[in-house]
Gaussian input, Z-matrix of N, CA and C with variables (Angstrom, degrees):
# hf/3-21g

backbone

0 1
 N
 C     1     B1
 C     2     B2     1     A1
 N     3     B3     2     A2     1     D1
 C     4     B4     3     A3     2     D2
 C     5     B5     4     A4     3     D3
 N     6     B6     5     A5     4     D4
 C     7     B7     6     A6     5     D5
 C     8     B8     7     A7     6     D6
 N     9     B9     8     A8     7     D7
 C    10    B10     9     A9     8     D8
 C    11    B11    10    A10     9     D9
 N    12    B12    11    A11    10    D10
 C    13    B13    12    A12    11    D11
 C    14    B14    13    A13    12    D12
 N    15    B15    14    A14    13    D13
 C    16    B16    15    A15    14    D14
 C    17    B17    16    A16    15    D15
 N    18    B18    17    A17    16    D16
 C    19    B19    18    A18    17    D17
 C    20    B20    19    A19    18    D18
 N    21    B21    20    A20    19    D19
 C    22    B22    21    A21    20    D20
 C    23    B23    22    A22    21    D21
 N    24    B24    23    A23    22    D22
 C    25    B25    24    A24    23    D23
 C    26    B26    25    A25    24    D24
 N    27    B27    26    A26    25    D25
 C    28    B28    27    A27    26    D26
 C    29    B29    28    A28    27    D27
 N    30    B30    29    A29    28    D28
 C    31    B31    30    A30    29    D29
 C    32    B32    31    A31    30    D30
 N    33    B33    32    A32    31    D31
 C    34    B34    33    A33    32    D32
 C    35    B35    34    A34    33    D33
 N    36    B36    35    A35    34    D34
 C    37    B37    36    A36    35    D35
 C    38    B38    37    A37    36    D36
 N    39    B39    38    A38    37    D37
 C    40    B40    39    A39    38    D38
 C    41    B41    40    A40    39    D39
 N    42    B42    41    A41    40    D40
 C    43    B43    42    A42    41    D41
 C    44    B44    43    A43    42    D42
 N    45    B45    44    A44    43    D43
 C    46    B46    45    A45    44    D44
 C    47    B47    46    A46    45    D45
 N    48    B48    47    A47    46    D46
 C    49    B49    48    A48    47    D47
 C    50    B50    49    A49    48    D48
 N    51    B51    50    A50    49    D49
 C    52    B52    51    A51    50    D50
 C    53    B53    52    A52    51    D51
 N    54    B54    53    A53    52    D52
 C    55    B55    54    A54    53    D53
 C    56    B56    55    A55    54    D54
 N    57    B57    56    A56    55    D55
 C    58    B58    57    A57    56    D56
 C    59    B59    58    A58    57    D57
 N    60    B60    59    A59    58    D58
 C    61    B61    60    A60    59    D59
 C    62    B62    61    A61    60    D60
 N    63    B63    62    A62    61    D61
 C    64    B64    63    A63    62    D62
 C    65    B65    64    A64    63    D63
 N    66    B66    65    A65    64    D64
 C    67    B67    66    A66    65    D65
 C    68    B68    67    A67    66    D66
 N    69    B69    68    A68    67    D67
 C    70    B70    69    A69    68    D68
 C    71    B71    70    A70    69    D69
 N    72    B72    71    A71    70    D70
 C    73    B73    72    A72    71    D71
 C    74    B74    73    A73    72    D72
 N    75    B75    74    A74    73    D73
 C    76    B76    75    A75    74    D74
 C    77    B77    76    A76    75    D75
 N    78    B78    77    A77    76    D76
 C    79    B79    78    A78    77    D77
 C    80    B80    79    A79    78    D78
 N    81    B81    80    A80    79    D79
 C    82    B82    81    A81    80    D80
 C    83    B83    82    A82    81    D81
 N    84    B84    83    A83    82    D82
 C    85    B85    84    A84    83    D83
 C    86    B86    85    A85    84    D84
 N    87    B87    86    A86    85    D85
 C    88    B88    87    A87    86    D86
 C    89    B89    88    A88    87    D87
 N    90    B90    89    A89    88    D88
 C    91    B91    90    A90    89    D89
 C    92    B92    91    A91    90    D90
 N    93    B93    92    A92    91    D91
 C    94    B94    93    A93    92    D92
 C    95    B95    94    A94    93    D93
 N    96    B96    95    A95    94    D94
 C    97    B97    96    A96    95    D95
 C    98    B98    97    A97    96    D96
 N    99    B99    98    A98    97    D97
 C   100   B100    99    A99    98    D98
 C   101   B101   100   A100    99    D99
 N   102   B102   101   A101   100   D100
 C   103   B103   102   A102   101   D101
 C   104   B104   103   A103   102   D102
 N   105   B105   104   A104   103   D103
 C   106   B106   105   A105   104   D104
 C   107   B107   106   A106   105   D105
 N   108   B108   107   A107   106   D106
 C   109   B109   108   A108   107   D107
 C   110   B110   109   A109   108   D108
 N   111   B111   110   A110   109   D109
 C   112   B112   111   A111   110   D110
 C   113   B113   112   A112   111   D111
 N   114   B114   113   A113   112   D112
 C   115   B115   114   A114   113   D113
 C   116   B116   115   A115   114   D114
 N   117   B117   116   A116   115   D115
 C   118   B118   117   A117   116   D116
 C   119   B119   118   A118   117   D117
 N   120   B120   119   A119   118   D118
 C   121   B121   120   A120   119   D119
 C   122   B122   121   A121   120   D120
 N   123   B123   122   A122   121   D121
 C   124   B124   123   A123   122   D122
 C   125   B125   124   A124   123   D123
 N   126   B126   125   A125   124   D124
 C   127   B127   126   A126   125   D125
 C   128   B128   127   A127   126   D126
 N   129   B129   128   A128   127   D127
 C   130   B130   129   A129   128   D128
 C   131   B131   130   A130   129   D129
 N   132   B132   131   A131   130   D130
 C   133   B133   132   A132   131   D131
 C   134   B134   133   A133   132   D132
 N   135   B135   134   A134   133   D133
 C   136   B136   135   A135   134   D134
 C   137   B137   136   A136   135   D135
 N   138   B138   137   A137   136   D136
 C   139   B139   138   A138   137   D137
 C   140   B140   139   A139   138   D138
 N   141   B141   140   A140   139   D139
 C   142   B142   141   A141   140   D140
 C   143   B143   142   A142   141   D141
 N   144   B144   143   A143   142   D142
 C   145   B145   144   A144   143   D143
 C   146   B146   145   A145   144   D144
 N   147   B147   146   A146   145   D145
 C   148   B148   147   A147   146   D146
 C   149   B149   148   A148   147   D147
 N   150   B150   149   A149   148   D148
 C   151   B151   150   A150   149   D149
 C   152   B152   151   A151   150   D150
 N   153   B153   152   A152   151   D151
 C   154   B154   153   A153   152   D152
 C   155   B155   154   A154   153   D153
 N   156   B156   155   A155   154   D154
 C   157   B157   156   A156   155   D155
 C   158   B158   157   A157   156   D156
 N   159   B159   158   A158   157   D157
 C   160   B160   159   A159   158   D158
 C   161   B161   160   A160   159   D159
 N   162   B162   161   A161   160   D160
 C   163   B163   162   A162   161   D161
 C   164   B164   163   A163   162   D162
 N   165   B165   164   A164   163   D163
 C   166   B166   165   A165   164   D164
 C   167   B167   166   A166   165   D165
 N   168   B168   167   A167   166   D166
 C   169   B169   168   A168   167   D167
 C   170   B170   169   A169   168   D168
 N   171   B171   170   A170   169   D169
 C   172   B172   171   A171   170   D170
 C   173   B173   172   A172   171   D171
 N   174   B174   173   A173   172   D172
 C   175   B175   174   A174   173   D173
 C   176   B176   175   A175   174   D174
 N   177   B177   176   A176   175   D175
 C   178   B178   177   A177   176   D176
 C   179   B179   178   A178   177   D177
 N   180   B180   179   A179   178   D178
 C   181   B181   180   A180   179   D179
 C   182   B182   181   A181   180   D180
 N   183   B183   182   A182   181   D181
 C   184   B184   183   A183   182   D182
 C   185   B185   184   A184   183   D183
 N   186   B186   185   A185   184   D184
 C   187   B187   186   A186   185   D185
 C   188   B188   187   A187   186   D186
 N   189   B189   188   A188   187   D187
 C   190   B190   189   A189   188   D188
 C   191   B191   190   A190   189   D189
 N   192   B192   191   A191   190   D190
 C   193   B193   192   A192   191   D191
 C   194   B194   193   A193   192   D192
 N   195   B195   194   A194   193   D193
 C   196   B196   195   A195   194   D194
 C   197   B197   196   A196   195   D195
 N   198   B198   197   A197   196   D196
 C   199   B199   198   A198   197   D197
 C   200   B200   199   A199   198   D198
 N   201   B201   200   A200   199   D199
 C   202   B202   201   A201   200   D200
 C   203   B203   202   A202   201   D201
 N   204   B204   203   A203   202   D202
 C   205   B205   204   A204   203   D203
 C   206   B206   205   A205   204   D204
 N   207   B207   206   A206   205   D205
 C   208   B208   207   A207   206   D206
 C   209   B209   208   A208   207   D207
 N   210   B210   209   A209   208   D208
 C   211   B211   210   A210   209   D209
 C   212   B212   211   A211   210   D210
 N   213   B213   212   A212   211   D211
 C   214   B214   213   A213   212   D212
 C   215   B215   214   A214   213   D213
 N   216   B216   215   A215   214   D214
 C   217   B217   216   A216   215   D215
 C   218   B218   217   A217   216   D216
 N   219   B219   218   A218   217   D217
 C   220   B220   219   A219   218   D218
 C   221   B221   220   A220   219   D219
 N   222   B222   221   A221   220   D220
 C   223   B223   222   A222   221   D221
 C   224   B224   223   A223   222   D222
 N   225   B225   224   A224   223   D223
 C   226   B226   225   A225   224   D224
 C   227   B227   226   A226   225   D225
 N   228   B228   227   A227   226   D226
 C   229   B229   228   A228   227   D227
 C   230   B230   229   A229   228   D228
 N   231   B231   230   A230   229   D229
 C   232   B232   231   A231   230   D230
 C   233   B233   232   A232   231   D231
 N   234   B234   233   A233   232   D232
 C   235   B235   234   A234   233   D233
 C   236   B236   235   A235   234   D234
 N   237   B237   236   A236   235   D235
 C   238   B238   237   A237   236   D236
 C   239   B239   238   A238   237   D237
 N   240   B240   239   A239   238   D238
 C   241   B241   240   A240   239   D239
 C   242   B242   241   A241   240   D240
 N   243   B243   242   A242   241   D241
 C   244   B244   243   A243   242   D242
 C   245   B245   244   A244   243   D243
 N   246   B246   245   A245   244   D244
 C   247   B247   246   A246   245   D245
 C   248   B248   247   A247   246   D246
 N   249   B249   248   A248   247   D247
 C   250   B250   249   A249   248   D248
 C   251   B251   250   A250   249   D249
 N   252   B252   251   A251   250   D250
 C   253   B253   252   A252   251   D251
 C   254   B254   253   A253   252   D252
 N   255   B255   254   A254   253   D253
 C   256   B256   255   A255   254   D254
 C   257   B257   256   A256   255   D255
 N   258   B258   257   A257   256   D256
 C   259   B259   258   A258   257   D257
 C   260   B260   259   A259   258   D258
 N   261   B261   260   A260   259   D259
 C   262   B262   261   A261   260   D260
 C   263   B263   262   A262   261   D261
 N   264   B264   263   A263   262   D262
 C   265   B265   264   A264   263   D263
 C   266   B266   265   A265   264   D264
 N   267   B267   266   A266   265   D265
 C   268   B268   267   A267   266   D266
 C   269   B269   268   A268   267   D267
 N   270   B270   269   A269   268   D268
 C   271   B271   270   A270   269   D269
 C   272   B272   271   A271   270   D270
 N   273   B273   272   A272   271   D271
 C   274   B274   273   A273   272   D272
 C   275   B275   274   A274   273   D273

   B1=1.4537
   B2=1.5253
   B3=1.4573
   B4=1.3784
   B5=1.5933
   B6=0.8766
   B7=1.9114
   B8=1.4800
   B9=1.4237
   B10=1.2301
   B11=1.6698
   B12=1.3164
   B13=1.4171
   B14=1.1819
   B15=1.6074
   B16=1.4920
   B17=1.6342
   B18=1.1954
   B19=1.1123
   B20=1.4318
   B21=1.4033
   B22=1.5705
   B23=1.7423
   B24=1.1343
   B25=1.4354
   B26=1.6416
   B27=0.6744
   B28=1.9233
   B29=1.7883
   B30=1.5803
   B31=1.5979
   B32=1.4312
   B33=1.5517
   B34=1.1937
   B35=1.8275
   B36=1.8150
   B37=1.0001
   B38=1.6305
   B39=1.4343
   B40=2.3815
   B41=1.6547
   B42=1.2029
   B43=1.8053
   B44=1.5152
   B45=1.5712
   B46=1.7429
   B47=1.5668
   B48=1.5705
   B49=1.5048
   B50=1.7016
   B51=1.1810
   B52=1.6050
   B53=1.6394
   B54=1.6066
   B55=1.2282
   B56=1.3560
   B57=1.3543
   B58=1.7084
   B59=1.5386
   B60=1.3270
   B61=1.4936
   B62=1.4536
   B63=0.9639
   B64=1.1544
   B65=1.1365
   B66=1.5228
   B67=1.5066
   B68=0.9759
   B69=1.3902
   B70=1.3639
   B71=1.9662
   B72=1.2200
   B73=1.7520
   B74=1.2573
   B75=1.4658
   B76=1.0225
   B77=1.6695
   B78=1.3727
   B79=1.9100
   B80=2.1565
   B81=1.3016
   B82=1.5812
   B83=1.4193
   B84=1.5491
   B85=0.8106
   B86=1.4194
   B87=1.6744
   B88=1.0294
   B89=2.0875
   B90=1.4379
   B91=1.3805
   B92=1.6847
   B93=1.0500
   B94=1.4498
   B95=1.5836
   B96=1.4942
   B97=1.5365
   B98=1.9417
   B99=1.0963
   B100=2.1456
   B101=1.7021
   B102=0.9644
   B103=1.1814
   B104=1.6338
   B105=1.1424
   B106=1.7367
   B107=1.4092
   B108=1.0556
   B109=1.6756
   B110=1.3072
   B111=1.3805
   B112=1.4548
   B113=1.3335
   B114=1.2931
   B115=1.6338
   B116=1.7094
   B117=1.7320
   B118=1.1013
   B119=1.6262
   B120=1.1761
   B121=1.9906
   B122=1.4918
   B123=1.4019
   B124=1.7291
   B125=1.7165
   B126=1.1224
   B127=1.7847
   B128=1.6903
   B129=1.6160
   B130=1.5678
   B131=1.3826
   B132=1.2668
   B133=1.8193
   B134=1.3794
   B135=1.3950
   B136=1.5751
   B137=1.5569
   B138=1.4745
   B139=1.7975
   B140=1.7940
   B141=1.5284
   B142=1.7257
   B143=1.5428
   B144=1.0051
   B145=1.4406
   B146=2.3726
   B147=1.0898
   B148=1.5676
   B149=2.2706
   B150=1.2108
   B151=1.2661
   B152=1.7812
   B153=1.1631
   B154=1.7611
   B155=1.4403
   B156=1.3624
   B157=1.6460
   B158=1.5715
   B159=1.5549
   B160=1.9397
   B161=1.1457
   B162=1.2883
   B163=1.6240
   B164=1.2777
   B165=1.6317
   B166=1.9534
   B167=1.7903
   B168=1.0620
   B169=1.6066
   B170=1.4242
   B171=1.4830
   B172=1.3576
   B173=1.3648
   B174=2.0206
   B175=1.5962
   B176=1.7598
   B177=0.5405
   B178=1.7741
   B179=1.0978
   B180=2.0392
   B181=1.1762
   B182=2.0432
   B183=1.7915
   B184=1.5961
   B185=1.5796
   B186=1.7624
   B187=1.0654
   B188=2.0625
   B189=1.7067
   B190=1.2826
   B191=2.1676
   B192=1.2625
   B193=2.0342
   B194=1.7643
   B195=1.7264
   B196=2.1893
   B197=0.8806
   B198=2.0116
   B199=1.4904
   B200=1.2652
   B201=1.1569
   B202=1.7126
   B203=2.2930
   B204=1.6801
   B205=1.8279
   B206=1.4239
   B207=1.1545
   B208=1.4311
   B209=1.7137
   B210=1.3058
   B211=1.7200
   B212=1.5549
   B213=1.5629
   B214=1.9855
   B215=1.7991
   B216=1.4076
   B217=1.2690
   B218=1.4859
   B219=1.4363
   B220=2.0984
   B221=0.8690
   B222=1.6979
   B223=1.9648
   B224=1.5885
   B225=1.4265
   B226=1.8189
   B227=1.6774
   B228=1.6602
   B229=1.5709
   B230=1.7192
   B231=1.3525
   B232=1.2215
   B233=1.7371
   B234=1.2836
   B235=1.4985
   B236=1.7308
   B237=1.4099
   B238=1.6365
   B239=1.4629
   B240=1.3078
   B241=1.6659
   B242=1.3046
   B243=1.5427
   B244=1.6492
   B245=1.3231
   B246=1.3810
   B247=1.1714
   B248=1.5242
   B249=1.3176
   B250=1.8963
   B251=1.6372
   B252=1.3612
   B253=1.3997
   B254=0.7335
   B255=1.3411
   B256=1.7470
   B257=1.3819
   B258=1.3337
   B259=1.2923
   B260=1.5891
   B261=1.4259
   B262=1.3984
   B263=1.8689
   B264=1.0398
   B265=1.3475
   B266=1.8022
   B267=1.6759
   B268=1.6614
   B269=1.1334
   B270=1.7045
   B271=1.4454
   B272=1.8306
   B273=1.0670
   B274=1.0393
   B275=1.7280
   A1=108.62
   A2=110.76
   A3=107.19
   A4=135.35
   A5=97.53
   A6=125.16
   A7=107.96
   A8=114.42
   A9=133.12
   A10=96.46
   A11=119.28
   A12=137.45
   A13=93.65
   A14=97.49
   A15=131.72
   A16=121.52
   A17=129.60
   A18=94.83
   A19=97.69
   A20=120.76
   A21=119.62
   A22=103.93
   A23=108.32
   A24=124.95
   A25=94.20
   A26=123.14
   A27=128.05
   A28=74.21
   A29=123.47
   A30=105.95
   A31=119.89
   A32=112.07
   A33=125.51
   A34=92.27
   A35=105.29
   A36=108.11
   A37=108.38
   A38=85.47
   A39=99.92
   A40=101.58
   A41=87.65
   A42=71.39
   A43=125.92
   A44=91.51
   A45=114.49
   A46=115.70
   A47=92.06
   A48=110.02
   A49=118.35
   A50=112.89
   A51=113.63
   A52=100.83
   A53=111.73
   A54=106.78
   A55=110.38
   A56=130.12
   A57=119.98
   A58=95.89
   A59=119.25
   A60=121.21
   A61=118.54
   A62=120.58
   A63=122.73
   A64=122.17
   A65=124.68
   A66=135.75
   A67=125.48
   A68=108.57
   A69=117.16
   A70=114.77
   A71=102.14
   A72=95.00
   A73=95.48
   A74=161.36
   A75=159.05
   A76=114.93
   A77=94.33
   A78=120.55
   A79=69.26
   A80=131.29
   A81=94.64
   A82=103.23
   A83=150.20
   A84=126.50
   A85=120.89
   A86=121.91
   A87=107.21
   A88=97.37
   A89=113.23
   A90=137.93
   A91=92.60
   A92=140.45
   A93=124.63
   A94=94.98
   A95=122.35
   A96=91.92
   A97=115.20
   A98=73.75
   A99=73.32
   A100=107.63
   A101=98.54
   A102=110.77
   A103=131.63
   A104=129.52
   A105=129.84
   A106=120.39
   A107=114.29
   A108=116.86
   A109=112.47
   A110=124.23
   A111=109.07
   A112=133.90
   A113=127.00
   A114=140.18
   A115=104.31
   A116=134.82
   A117=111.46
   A118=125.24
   A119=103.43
   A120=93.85
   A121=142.69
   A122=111.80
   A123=125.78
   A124=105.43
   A125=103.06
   A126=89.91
   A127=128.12
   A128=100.12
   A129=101.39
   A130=105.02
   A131=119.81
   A132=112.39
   A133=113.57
   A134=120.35
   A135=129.27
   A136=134.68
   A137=88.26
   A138=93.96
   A139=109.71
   A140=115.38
   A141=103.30
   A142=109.60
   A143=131.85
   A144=110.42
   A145=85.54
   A146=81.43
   A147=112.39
   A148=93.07
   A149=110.27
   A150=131.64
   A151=118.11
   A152=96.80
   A153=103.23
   A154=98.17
   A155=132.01
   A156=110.11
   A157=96.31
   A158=114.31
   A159=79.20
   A160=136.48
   A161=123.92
   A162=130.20
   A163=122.84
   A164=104.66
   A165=117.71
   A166=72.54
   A167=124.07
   A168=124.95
   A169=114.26
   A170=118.36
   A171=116.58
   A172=115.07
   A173=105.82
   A174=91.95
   A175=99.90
   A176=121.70
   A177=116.15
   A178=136.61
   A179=106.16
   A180=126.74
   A181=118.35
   A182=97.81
   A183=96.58
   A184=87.75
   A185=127.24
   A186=123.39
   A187=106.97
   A188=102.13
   A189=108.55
   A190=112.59
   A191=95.68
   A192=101.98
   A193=95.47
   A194=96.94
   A195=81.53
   A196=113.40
   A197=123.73
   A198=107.55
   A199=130.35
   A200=106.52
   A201=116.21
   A202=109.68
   A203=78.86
   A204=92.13
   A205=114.20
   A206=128.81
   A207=132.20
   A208=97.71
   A209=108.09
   A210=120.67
   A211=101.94
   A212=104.88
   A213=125.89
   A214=107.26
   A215=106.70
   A216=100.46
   A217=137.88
   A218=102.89
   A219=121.86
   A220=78.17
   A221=153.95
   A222=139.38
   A223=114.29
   A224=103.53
   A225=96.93
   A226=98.52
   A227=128.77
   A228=107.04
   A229=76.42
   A230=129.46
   A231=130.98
   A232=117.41
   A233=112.61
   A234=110.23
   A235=137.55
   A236=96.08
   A237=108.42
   A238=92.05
   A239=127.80
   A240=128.07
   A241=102.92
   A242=115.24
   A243=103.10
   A244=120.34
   A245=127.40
   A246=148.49
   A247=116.05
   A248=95.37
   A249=98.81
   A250=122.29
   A251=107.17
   A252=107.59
   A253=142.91
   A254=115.55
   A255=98.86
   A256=132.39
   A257=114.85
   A258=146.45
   A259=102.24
   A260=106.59
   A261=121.84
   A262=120.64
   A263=99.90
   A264=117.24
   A265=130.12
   A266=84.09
   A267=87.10
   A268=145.94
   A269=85.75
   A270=101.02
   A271=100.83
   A272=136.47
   A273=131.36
   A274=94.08
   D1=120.17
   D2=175.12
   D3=-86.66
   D4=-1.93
   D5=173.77
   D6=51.11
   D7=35.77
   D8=-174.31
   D9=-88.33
   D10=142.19
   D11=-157.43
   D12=-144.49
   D13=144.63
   D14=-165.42
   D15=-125.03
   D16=155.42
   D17=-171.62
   D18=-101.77
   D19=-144.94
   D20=-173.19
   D21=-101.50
   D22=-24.92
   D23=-176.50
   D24=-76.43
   D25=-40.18
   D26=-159.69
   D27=-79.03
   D28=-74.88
   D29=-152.89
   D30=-64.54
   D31=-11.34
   D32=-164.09
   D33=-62.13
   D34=-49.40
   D35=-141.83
   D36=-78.69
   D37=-31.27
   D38=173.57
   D39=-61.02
   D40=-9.77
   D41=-177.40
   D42=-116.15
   D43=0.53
   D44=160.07
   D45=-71.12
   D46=-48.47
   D47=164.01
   D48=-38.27
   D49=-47.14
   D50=177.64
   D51=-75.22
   D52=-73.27
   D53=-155.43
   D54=-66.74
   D55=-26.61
   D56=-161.53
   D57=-98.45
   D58=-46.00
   D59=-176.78
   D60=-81.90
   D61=-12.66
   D62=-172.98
   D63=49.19
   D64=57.90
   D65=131.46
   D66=-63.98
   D67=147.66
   D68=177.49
   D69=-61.32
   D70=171.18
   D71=174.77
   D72=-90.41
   D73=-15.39
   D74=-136.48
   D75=-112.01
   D76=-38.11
   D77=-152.23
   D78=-108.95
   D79=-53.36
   D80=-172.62
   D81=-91.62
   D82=23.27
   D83=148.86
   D84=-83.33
   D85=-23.57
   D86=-155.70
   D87=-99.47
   D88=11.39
   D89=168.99
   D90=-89.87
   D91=-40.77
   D92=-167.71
   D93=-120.53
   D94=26.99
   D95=150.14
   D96=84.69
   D97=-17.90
   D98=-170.38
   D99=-121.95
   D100=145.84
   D101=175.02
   D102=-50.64
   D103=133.04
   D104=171.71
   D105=-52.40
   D106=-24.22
   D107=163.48
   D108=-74.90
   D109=-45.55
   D110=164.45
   D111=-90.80
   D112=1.25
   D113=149.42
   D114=-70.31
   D115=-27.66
   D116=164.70
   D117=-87.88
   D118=-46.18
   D119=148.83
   D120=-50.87
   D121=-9.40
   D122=148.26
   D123=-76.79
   D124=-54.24
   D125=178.10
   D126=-64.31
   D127=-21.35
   D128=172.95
   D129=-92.70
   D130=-18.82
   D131=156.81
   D132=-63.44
   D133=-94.53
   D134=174.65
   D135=-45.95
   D136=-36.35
   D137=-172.91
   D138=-75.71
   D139=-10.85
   D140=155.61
   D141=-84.23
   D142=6.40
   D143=-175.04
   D144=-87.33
   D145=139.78
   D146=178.34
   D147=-67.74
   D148=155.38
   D149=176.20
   D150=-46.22
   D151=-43.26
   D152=171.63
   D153=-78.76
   D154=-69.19
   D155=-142.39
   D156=-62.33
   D157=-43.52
   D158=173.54
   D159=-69.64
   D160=-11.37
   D161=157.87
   D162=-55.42
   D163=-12.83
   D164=-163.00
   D165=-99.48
   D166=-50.26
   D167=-159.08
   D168=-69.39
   D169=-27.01
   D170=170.32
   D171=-83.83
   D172=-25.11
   D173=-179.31
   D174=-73.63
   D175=-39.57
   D176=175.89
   D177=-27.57
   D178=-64.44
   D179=155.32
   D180=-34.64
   D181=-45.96
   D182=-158.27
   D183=-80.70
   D184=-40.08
   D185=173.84
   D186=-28.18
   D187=-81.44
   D188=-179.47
   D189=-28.26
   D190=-54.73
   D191=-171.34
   D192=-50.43
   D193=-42.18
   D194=-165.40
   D195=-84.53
   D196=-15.50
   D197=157.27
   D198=-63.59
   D199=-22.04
   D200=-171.81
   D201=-66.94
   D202=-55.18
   D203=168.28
   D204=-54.01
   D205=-43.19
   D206=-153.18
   D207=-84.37
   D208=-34.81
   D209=179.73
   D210=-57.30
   D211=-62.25
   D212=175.42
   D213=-48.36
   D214=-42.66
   D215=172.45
   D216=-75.57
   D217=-25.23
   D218=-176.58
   D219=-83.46
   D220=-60.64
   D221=-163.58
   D222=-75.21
   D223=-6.20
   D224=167.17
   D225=-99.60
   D226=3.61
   D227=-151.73
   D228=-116.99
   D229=-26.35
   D230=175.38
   D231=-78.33
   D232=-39.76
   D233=148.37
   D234=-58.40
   D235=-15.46
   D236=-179.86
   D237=-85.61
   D238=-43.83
   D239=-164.01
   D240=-74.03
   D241=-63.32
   D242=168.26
   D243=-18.22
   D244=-67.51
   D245=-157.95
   D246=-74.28
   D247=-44.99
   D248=160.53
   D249=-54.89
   D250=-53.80
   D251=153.65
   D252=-65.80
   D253=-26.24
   D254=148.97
   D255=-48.51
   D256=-53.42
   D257=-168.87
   D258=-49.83
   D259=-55.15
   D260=173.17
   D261=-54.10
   D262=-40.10
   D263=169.41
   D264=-58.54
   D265=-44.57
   D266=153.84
   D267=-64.59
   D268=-44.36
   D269=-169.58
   D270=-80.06
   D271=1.96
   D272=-126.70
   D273=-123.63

């Protein structure tokens, strides 16, 4: 056992690979590296969720990434202003 971890996006996607494309489980496991026992326990996790709830689950995920950026971005745009005013202050 290699205790190698995946993320949810990675199994989501090996297992689109079977059900939407119709690969085999065999031919995309041995393309992604992982084993058929755990590409068929991603499909009996994910592969019942119906077409929307994982579409609801990725908008979530990307929801979560642009709050996260937008947070990283207002603390670099409030550190730039500090700093302008300062700047201004010297020169000033």
């Amino acid at each position: 056992m290699s205790g190698k971890r995946y993320t949810e996006e990675f199994k989501i996607e090996a297992v689109r690979q079977v059900t939407d494309r119709g690969h085999s489980v065999g031919e995309v496991a041995g393309r992604l590296g992982i084993t058929t026992h755990s590409l068929y326990a991603w499909i009996k996790k994910f592969g019942s969720k119906d077409r929307a709830s994982l579409e609801h689950d990725e908008a979530q995920r990307e929801l979560q990434r642009l709050k996260a950026e937008l947070k990283r971005v207002e603390e670099e745009r409030d550190i730039l202003k500090k700093a302008a005013t300062y700047f201004a202050k010297e020169s000033g």
